[in-house]
DRENVEXMAR-385739 format. One record per residue: x negated, y negated, z negated of N, C-alpha, C in turn; residue number from 1; residue in one letter. Coordinates in steps of 0.05 Angstrom, whole numbers, plus 5000, padded with zeros to 4 digits. Layout:
BEGIN
((X Y Z) (X Y Z) (X Y Z) NUM "A")
...
This chain:
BEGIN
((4983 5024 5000) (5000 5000 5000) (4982 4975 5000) 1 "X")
((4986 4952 5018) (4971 4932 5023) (4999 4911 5009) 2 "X")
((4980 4895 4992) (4986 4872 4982) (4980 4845 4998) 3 "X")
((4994 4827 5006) (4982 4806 5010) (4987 4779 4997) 4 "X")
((4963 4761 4989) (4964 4744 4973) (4978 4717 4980) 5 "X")
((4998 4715 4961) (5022 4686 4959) (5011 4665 4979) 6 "X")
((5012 4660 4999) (5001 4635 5019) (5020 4603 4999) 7 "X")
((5004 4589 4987) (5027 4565 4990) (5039 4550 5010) 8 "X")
((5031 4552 5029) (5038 4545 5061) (5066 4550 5070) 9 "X")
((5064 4577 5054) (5079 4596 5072) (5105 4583 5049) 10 "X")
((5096 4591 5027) (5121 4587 5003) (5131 4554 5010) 11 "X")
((5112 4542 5022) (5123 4516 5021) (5147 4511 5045) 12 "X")
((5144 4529 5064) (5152 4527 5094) (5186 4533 5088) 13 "X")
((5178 4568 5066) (5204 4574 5066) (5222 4556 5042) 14 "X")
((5210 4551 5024) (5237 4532 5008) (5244 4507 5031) 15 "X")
((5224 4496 5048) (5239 4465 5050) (5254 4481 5080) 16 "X")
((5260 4505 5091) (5267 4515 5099) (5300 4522 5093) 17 "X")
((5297 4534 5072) (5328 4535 5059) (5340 4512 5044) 18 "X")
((5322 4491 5041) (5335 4463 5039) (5348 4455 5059) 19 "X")
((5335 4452 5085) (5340 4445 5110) (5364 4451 5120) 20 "X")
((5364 4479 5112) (5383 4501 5126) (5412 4490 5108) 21 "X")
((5408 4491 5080) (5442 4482 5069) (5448 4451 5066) 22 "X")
((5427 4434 5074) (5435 4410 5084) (5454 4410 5106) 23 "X")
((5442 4416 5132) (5456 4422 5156) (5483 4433 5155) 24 "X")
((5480 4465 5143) (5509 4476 5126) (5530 4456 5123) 25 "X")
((5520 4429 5101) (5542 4422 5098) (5552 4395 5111) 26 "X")
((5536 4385 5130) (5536 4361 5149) (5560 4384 5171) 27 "X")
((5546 4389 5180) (5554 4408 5210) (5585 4414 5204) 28 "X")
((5581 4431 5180) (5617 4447 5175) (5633 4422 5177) 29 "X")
((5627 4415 5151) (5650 4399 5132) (5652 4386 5167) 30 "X")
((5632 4362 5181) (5648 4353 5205) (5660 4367 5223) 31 "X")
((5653 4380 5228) (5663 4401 5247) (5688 4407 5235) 32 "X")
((5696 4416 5213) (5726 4415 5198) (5739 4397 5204) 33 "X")
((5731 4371 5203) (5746 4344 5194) (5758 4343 5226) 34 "X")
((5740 4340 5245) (5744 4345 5272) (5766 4358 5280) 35 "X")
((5762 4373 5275) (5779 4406 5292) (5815 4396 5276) 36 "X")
((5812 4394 5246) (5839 4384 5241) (5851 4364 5258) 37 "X")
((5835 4335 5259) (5844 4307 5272) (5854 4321 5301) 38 "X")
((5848 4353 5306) (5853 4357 5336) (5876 4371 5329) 39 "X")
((5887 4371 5306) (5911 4390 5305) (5899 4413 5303) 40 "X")
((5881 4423 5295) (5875 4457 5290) (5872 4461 5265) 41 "X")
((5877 4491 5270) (5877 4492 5236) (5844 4515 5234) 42 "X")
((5834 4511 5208) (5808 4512 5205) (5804 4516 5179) 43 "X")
((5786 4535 5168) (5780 4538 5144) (5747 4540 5147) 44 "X")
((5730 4533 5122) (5702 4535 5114) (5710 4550 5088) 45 "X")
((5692 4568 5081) (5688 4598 5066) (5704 4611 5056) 46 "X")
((5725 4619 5069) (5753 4625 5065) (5749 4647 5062) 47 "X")
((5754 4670 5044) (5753 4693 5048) (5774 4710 5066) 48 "X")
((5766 4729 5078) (5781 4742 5093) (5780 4780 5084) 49 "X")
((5804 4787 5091) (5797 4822 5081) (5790 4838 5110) 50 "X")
((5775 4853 5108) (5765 4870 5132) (5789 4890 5124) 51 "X")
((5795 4895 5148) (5824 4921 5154) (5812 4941 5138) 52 "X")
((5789 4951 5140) (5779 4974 5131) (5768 4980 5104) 53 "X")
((5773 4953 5091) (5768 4950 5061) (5745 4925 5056) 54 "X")
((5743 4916 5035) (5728 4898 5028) (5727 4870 5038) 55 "X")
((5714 4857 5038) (5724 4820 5048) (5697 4806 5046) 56 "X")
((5703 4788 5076) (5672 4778 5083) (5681 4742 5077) 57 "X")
((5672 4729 5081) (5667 4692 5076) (5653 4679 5094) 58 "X")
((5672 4678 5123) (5653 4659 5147) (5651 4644 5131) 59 "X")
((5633 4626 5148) (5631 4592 5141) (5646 4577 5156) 60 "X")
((5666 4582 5174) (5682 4573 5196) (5702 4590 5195) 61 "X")
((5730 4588 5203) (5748 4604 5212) (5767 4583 5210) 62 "X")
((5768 4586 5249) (5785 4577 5268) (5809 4591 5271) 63 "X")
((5829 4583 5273) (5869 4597 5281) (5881 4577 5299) 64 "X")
((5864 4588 5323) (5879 4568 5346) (5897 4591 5365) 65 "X")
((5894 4591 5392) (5897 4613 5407) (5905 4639 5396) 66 "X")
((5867 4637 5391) (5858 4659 5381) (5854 4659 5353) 67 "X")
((5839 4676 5339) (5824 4662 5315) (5791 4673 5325) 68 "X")
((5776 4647 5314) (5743 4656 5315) (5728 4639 5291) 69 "X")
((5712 4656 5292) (5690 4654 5273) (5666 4650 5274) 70 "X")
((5664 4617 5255) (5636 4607 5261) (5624 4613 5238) 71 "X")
((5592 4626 5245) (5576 4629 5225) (5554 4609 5231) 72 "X")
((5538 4598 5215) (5518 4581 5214) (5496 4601 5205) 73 "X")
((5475 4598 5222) (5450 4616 5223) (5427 4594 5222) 74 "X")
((5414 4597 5207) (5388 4573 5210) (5363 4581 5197) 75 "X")
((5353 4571 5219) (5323 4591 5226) (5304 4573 5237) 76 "X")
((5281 4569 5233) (5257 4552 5243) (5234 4577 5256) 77 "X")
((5244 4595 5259) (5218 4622 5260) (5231 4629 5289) 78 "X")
((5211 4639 5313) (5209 4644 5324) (5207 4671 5331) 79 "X")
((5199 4684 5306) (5193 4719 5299) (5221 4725 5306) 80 "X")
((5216 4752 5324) (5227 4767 5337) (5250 4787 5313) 81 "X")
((5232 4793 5294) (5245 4812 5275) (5274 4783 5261) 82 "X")
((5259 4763 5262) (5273 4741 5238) (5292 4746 5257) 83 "X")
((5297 4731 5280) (5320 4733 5299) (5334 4754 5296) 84 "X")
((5325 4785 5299) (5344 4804 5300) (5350 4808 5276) 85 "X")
((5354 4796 5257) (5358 4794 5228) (5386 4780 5231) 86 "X")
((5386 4763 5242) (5409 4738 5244) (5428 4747 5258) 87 "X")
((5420 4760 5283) (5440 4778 5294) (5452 4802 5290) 88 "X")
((5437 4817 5269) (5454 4839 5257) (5472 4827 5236) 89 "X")
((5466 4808 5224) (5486 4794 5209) (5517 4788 5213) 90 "X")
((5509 4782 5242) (5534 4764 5262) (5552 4787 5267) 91 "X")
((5541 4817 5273) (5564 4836 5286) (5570 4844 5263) 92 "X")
((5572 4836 5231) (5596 4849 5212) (5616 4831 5224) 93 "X")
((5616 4812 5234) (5638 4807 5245) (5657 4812 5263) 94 "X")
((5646 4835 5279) (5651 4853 5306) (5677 4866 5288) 95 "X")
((5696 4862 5280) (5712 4877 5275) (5744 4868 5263) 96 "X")
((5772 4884 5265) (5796 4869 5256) (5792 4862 5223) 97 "X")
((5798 4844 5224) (5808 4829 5192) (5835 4818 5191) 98 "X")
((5843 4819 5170) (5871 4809 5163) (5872 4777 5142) 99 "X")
((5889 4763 5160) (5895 4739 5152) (5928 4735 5141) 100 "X")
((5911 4731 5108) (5941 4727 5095) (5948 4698 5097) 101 "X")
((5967 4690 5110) (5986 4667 5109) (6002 4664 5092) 102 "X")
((6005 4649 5079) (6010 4640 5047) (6031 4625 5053) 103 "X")
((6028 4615 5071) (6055 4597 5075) (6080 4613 5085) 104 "X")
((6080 4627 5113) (6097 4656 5116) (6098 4681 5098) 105 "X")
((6080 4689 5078) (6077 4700 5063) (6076 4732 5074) 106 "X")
((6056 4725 5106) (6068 4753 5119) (6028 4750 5127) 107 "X")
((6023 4779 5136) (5996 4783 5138) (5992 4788 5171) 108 "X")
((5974 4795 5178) (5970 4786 5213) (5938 4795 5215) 109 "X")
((5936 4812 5232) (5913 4831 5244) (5901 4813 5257) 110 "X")
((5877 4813 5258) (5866 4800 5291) (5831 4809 5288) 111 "X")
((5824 4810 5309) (5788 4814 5313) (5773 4789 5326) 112 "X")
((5767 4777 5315) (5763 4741 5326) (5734 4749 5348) 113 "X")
((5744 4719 5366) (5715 4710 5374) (5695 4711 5362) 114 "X")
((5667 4714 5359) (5648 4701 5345) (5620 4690 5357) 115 "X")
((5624 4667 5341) (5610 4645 5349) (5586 4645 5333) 116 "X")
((5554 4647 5337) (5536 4640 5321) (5528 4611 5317) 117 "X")
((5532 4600 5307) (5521 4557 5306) (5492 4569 5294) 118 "X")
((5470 4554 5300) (5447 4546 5305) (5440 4525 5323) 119 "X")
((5413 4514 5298) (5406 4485 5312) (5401 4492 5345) 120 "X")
((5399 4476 5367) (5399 4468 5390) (5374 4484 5389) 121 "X")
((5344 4472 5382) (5320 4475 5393) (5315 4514 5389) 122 "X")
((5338 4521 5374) (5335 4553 5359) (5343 4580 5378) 123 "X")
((5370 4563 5391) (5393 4578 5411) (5369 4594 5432) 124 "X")
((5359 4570 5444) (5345 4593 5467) (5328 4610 5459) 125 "X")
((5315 4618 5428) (5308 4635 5430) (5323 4668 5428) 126 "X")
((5345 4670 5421) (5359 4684 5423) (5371 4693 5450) 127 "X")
((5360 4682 5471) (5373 4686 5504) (5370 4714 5516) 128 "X")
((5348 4715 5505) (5340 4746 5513) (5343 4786 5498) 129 "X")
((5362 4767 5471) (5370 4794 5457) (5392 4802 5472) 130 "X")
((5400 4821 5478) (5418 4842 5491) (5444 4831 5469) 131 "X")
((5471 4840 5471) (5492 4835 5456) (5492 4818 5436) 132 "X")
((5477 4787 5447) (5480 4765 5428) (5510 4747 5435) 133 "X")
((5512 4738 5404) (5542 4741 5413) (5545 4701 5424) 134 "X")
((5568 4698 5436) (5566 4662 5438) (5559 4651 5415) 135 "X")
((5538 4633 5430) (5522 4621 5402) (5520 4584 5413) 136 "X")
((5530 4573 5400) (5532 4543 5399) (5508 4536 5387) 137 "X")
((5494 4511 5392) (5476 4496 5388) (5475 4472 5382) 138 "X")
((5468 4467 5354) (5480 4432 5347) (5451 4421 5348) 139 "X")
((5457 4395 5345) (5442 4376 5338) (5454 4355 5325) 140 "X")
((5434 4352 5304) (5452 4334 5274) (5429 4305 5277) 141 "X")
((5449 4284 5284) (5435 4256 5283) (5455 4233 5271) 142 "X")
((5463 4215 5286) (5472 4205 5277) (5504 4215 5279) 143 "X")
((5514 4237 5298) (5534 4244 5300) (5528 4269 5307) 144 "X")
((5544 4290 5305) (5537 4314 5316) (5538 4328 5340) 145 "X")
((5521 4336 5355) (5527 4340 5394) (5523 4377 5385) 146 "X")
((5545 4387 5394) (5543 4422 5394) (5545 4425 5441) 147 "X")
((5527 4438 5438) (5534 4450 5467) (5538 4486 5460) 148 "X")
((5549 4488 5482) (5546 4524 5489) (5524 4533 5495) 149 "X")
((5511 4538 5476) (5484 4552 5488) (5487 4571 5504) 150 "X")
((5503 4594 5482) (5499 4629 5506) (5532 4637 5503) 151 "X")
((5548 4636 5528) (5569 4649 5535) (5583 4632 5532) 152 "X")
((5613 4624 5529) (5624 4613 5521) (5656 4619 5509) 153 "X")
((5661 4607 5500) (5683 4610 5478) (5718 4622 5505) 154 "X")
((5733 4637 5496) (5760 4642 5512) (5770 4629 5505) 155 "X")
((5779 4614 5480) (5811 4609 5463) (5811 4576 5486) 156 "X")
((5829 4577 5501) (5826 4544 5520) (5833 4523 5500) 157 "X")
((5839 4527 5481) (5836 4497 5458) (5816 4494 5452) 158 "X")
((5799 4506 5435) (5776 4500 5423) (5758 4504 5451) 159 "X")
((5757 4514 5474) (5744 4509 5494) (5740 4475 5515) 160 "X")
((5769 4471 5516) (5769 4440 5519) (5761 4421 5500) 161 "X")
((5751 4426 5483) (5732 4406 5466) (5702 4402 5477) 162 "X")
((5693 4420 5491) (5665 4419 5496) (5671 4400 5534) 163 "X")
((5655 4381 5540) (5667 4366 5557) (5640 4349 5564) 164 "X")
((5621 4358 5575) (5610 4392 5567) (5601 4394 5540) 165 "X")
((5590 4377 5529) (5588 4377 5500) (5610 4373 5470) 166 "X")
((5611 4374 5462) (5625 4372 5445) (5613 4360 5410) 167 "X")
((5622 4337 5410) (5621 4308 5398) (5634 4307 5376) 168 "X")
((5620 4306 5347) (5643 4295 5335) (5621 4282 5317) 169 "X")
((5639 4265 5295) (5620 4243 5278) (5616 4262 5261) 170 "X")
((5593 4258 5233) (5589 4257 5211) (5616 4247 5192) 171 "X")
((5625 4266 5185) (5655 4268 5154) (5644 4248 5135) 172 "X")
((5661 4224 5133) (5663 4210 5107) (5653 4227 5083) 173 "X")
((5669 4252 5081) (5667 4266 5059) (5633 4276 5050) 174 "X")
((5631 4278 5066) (5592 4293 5059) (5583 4268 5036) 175 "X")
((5587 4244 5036) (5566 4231 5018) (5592 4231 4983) 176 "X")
((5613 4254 4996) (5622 4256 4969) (5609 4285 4953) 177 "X")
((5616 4308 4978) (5623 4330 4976) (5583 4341 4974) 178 "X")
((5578 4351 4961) (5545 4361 4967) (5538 4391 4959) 179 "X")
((5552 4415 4959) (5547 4432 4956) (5576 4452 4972) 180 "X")
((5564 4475 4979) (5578 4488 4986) (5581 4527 4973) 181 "X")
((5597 4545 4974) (5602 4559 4961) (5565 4581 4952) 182 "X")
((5549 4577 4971) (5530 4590 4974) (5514 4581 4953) 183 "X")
((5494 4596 4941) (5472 4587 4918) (5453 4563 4935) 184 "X")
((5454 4535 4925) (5440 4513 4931) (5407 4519 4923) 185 "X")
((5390 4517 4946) (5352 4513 4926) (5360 4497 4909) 186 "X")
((5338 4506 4889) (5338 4492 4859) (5333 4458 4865) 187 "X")
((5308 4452 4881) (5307 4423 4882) (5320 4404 4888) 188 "X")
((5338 4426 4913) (5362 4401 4916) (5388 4397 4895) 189 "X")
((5390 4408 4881) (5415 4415 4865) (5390 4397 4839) 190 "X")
((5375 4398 4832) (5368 4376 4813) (5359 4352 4828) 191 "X")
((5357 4351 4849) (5369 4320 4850) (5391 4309 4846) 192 "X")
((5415 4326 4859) (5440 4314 4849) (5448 4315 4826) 193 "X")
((5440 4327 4806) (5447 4320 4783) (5433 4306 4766) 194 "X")
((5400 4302 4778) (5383 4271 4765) (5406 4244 4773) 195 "X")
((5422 4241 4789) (5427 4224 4805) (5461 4223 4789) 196 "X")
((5462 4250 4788) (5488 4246 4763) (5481 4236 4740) 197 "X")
((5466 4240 4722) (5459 4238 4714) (5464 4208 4700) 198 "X")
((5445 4188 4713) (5450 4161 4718) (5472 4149 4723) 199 "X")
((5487 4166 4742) (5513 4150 4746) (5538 4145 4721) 200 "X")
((5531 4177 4699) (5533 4174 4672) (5522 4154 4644) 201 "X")
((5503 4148 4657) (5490 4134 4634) (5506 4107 4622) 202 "X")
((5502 4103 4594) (5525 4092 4580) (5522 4068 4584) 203 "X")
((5542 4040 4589) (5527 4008 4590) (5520 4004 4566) 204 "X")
((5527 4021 4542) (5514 4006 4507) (5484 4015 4510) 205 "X")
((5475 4035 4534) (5448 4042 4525) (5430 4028 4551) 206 "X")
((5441 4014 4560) (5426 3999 4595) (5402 4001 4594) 207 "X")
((5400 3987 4568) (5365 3972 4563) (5345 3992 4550) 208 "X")
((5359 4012 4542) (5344 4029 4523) (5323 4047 4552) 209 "X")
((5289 4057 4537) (5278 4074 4547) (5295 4099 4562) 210 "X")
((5319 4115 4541) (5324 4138 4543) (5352 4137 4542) 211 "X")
((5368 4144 4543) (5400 4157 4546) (5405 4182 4546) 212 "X")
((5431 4189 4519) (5439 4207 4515) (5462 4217 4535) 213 "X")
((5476 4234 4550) (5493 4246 4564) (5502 4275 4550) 214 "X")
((5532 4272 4550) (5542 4303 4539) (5539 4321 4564) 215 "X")
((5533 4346 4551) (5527 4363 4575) (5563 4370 4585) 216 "X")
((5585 4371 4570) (5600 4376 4588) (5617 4346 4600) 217 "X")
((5595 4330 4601) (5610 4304 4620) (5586 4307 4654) 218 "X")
((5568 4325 4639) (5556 4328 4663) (5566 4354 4687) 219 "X")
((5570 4381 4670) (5589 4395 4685) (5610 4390 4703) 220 "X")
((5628 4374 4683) (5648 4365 4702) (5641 4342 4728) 221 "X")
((5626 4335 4722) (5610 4311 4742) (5609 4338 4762) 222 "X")
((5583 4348 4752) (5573 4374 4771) (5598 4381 4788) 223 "X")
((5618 4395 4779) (5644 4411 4790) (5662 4390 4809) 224 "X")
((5657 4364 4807) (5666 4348 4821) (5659 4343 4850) 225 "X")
((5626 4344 4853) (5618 4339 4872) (5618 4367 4892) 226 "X")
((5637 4383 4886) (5642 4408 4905) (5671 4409 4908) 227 "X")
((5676 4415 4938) (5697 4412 4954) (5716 4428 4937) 228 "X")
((5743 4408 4939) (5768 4421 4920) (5773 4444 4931) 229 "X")
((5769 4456 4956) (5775 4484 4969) (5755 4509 4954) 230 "X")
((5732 4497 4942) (5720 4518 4933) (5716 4514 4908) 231 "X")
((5730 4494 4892) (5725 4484 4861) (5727 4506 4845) 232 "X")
((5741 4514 4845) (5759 4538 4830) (5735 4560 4826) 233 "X")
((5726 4567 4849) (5711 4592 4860) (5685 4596 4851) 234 "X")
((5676 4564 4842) (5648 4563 4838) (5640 4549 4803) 235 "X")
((5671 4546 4794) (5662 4535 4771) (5644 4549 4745) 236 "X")
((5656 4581 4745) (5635 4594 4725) (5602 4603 4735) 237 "X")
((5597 4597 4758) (5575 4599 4769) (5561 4573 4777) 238 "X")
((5572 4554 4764) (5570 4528 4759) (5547 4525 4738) 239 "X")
((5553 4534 4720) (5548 4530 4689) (5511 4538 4686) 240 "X")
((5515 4559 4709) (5488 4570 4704) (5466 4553 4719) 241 "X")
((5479 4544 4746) (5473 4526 4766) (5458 4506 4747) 242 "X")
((5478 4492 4732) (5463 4474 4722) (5443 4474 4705) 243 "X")
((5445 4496 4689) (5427 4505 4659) (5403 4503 4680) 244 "X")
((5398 4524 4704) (5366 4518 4715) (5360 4485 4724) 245 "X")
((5378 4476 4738) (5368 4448 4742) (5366 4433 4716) 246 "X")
((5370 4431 4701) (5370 4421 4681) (5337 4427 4663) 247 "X")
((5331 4458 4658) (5309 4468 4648) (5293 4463 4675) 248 "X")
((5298 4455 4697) (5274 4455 4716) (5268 4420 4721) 249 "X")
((5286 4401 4716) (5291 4374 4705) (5265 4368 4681) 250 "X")
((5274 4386 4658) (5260 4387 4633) (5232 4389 4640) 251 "X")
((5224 4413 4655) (5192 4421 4669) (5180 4396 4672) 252 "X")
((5189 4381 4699) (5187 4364 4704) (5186 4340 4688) 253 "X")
((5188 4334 4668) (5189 4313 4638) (5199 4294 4648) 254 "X")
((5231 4293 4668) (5243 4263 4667) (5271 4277 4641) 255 "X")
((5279 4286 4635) (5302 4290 4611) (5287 4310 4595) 256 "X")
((5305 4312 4566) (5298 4326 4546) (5329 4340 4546) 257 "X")
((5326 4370 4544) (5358 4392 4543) (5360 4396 4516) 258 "X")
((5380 4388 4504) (5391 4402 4480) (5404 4429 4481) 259 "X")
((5403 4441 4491) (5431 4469 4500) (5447 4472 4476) 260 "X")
((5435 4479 4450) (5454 4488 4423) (5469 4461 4419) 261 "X")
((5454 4435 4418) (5475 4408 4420) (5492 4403 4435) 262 "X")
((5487 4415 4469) (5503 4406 4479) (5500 4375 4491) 263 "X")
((5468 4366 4492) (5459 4344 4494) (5429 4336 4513) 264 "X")
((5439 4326 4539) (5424 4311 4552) (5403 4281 4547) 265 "X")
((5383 4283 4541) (5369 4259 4539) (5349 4246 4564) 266 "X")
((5356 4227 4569) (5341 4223 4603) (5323 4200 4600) 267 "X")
((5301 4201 4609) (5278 4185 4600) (5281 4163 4627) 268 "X")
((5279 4130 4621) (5301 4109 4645) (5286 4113 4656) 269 "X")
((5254 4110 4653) (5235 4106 4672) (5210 4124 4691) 270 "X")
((5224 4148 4683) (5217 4171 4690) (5238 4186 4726) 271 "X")
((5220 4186 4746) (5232 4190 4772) (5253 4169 4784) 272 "X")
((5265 4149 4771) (5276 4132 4785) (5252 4113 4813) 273 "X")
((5226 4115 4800) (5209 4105 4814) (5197 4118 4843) 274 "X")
((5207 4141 4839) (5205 4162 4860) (5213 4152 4889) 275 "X")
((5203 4146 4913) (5214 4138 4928) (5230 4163 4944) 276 "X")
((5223 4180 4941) (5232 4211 4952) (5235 4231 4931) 277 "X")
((5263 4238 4921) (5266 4247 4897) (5267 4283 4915) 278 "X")
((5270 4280 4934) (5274 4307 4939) (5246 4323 4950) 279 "X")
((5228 4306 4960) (5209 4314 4968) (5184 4319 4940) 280 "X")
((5196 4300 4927) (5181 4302 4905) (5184 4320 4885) 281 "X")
((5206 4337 4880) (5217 4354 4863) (5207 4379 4887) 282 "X")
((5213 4378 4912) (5203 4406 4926) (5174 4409 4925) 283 "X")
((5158 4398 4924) (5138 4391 4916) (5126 4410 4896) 284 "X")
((5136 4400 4871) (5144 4407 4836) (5151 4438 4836) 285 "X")
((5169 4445 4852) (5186 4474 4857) (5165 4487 4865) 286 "X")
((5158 4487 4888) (5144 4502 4910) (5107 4504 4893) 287 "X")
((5091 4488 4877) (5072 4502 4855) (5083 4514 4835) 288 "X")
((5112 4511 4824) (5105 4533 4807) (5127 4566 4819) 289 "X")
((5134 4558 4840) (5137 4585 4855) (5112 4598 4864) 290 "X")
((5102 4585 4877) (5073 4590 4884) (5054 4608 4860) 291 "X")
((5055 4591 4844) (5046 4601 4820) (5058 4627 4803) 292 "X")
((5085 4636 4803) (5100 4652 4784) (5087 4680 4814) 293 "X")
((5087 4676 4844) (5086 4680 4858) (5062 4703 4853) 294 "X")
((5039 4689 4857) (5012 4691 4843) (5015 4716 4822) 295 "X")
((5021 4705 4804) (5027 4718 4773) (5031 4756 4783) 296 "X")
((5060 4753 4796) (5071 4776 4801) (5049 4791 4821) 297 "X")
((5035 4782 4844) (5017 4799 4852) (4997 4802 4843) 298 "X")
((4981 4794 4816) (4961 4809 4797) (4973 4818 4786) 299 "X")
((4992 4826 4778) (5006 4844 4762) (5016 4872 4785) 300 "X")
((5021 4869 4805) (5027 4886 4828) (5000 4908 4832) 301 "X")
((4974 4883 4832) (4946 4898 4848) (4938 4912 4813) 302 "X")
((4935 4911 4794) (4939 4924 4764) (4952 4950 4769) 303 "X")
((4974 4951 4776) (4992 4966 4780) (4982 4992 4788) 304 "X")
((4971 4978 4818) (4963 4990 4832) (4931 5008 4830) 305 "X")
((4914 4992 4818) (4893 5000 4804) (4891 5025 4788) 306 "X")
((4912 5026 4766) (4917 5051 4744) (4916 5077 4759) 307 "X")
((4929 5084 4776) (4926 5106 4782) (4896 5116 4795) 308 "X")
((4885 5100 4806) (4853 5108 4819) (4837 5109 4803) 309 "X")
((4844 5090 4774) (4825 5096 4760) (4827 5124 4740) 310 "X")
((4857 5122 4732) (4863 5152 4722) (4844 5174 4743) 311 "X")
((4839 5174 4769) (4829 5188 4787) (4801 5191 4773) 312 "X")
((4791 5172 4775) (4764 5171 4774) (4747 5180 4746) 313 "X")
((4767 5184 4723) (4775 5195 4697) (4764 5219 4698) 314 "X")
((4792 5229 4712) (4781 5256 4715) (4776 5275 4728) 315 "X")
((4749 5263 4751) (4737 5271 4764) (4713 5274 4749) 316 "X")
((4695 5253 4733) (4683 5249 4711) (4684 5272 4692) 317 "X")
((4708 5278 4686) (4712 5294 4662) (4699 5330 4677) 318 "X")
């Protein structure tokens, strides 16, 4: 068994990687939602659905036009062949009937949807050349969002006459409310938003003071706020823990002091407000001591690994 040693490069690539990736997540959807309604469609983001055959999957899209189809968001900066066919075995659990309960008819309804892979623009063509890749849209997130058809294109003629040839829609008001979505957020971004809650809590009797106290459950609920009322419900006990690490990874960092048994936030005024890049600067912070815990675990791996050859060499001796 060959070990190879923690690259920080590498560790660095992949966190600001999955930052990247659930940024986009929630620019892309939430507009793309907002859109598709103003068009009269109806549209859900992480809706769960039951597979006919048992158990229940959570696009990140699901369209009920025509047809029904399903958009998954795939995001990838790697060019590796294996990474790709990773993304696409993902996509065909979708190859199959699911049942949509309508709540409002209170009657249930079969269907096997389109499916659509979303990936950034510059990502789509590398996927051109896998065999049974399924239609895969390609955005680009700027100041508004441009999706083309990368590979195949969509049947349902509603959501097909949107693309003209591209298909346009703005950036959602809602994103600079809404900042998390049902999926586990990287640690550094999820303690920024709650450094940033944080402050927005802070008391006017304490303005002037060095430090400010905050109750931890005025911060929860802050927390549970800034996630979409569609998935409030879903994510609130997995909330709690959400925050306990940002919070103890806040603490690392020495801008607040955690009380947990009190129940008590202390935030130091002049600590990271100075930060001109709170996110780069906390990924930063993340990514050495991942790096580092990283480390840790493979001298403890190559140890591991050691005992037995030396037990060998024991008793050969003997």
């Amino acid at each position: 068994m060959t070990l190879k040693y923690p690259d920080l490069e590498g560790v660095e690539k992949e966190v600001e990687s999955e930052i990247n990736a659930y940024i986009d997540a929630i620019s892309v959807l939430s507009s793309l939602q907002v859109y598709l309604k103003d068009m009269s469609i109806e549209c859900y983001i992480e809706m769960k659905i039951k597979k006919k055959s048992g158990n229940s999957k959570t696009p990140d899209l699901l369209i009920r036009s025509a047809n029904y189809i399903i958009v998954d968001h795939k995001y990838t900066e790697s060019e590796n062949e294996r990474t790709l066919a990773g993304k696409l075995e993902e996509m065909r659990e979708y190859d199959r009937v699911f049942i949509f309960d309508d709540r409002k008819s209170k009657l249930e309804e079969e269907f096997k949807p389109e499916v659509v892979m979303l990936t950034p623009e510059r990502v789509a063509k590398h996927f051109q050349d896998f065999l049974n890749c399924p239609i895969t849209w390609g955005y680009q997130l700027n100041s508004e969002i441009v999706i083309k058809q990368a590979i195949g294109a969509i049947k349902d003629s509603t959501v097909s006459s949107l693309f003209n040839p591209d298909l346009v829609c703005p950036l959602a008001r809602q994103i600079s409310k809404y900042k998390f979505l049902t999926s586990h957020p990287p640690l550094p971004y999820t303690a920024v938003q709650i450094f940033n809650l944080l402050f927005n809590l802070s008391p006017p009797t304490q303005f002037f003071s060095s430090e400010f106290e905050v109750k931890y459950q005025d911060v929860l609920d802050g927390f549970n706020d800034i996630f979409p009322p569609w998935i409030r419900g879903e994510v609130q006990q997995l909330n709690v823990k959400r925050l306990g690490e940002a919070l103890d990874f806040l603490q690392k960092v020495g801008w607040i002091r955690w009380f947990e048994p009190e129940k008590i936030v202390i935030v130091y005024r002049n600590k990271g407000r100075l930060v001109a890049d709170l996110l780069s600067y906390l990924t930063e912070k993340y990514v050495g001591a991942e790096h580092a815990k990283r480390v840790k675990d493979f001298q403890k791996k190559q140890e591991m690994l050691k005992k037995p050859e030396a037990q060998r060499r024991l008793v050969d001796f003997t």
